[in-house]
C-alpha positions in Angstrom: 5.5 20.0 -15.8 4.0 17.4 -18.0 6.5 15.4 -20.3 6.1 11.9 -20.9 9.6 11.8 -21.6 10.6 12.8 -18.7 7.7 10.6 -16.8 9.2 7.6 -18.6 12.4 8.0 -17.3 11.6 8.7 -14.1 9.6 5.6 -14.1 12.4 3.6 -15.2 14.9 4.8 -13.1 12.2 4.1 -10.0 12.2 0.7 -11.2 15.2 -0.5 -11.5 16.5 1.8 -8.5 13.8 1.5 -6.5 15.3 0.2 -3.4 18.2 2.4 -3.5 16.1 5.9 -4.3 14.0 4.3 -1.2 16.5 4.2 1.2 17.9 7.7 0.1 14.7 8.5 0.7 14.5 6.8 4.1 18.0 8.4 5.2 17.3 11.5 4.2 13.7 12.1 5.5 13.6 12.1 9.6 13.6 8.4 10.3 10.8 9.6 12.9 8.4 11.1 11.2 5.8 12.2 13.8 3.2 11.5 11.1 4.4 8.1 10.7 4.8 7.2 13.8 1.7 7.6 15.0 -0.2 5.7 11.8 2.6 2.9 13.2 1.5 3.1 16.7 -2.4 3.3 15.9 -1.5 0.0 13.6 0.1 -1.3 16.5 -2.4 -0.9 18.8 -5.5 -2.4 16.3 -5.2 -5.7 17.0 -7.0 -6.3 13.4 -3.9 -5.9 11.5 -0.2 -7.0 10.8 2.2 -4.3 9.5 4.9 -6.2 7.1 7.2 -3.3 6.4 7.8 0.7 7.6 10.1 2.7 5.4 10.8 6.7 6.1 7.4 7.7 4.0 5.5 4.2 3.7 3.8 1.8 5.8 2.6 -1.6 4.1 0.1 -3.8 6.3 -3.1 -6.0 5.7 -5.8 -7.6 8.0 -4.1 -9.8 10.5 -6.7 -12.6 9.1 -5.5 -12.7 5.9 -1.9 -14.0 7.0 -3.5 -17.2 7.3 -5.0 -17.6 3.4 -2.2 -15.1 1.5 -0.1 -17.6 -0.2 3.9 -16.7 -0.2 4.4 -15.7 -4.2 5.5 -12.2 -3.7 9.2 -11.1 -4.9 9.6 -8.1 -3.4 13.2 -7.1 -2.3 11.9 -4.5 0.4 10.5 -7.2 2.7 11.1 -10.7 3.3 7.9 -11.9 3.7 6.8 -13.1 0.7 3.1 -12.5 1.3 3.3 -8.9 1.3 2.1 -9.2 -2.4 -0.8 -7.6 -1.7 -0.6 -4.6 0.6 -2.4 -1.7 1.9 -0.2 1.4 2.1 -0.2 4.7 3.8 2.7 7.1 2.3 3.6 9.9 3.8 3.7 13.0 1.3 4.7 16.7 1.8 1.7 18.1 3.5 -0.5 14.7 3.1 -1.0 11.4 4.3 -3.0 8.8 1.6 -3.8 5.6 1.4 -4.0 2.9 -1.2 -4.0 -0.8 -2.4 -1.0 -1.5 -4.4 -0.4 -5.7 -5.8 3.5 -5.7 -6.2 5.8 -8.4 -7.7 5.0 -11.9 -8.2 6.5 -14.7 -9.9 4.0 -16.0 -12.2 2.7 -13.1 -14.0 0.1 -14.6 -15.6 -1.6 -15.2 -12.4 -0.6 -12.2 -11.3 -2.4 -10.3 -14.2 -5.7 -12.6 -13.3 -5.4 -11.6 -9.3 -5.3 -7.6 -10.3 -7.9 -8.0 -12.9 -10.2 -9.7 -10.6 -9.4 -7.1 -7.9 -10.2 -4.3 -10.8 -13.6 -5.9 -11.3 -14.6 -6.6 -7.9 -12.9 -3.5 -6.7 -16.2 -1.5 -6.0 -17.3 -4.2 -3.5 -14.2 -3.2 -1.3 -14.0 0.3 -1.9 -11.4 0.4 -4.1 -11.3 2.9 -7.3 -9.3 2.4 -9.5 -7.3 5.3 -11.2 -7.3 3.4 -14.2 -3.4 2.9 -14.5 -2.1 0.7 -16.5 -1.3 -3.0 -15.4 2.8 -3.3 -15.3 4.6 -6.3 -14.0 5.8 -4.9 -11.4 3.6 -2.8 -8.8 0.1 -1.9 -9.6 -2.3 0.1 -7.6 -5.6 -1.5 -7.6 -7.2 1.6 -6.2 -7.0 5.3 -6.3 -5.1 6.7 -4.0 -7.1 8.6 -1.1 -5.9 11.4 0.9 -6.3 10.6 4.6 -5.2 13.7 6.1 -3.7 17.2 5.2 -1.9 19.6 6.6 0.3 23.1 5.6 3.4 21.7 5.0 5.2 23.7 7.4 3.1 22.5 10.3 2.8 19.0 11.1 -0.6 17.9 12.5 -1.2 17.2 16.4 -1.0 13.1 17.3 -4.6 13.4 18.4 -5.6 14.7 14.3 -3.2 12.2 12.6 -4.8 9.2 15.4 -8.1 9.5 14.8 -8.2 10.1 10.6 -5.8 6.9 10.8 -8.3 5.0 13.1 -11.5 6.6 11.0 -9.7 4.8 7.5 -8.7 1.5 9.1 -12.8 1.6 10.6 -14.0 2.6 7.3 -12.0 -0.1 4.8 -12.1 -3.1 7.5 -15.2 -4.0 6.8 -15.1 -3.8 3.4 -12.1 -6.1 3.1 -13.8 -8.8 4.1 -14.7 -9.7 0.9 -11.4 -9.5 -0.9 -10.5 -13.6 0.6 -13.5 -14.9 -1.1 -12.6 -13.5 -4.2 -8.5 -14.7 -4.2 -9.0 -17.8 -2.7 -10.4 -19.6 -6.0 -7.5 -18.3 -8.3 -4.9 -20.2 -5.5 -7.6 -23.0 -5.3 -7.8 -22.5 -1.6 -10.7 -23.6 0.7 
């Protein structure tokens, strides 16, 4: 059902409820999803990466590297690391796992306008498509989101399936995001 109406409330209410609805979500859903905790335990185990936050449906990490250059702007209620600005996400849908690159709240959003722009640009060098969403203030995927794995919905994938399309993603992006520092940096004026 299409309505913008009705997508324009619903996008209000997820933004000014959004860590409420979240934790409803979390309580609700099994707090150990056996999707979910095996992306956590793959992260884990990759010593490449540092996982800032797990919710019931979303995990929200970035190259371990990157702790050492992300400067701590981010306002994000959720997690009280205030470098977790920019994150990689896998959420956890009904029959899907998928991945994406989401910019969340900042202080200065001037600055915070230049950072996704230049990540919209460059995005291509990374691997990141971007749907072409529109630029809010608040959280902004700077890529599409890709589906990582499916499954029927009333059959959860075996550990071994959910492992290695996890590890295949995290191989395939690494790389890629090496880039993404030498673009940032000179908007922070960092060396």
């Amino acid at each position: 059902m299409n309505d913008p109406k009705i997508d324009e409330l619903c996008e209000r209410i997820y933004k000014n409820h959004r860590q409420a609805l979240e934790l409803i979500f979390e309580r609700v859903r099994s707090q150990k999803s056996g999707v979910l905790a095996e992306v956590e335990t793959v992260l884990r185990e990759d010593s490449r990466w540092h996982m800032f936050w797990r919710a019931a449906n979303v995990i929200d990490f970035v190259p371990k590297a990157w702790l050492e250059w992300l400067p701590p702007i981010g306002l994000d209620d959720i997690n009280d690391d205030p470098r977790a600005w920019f994150i990689l996400r896998f959420q956890l849908e009904v029959g899907q796992l998928d991945f994406y690159v989401e910019v969340r709240r900042m202080g200065n959003l001037a600055k915070r306008r230049e950072i996704i722009e230049r990540l919209i640009a460059e995005g291509p060098k990374f691997g990141f498509r971007h749907s072409g969403r529109e630029v809010k203030d608040n959280y902004t995927r700077v890529s599409g989101r890709e589906r990582v794995l499916k499954w029927d919905e009333d059959d959860e994938p075996d550990s071994d399936s959910i492992r290695v399309a996890v590890k295949k993603k995290l191989d395939e992006v690494f790389p890629k995001l090496e880039g993404v520092p030498l673009v940032l940096k000179p908007l922070f004026k960092l060396p």
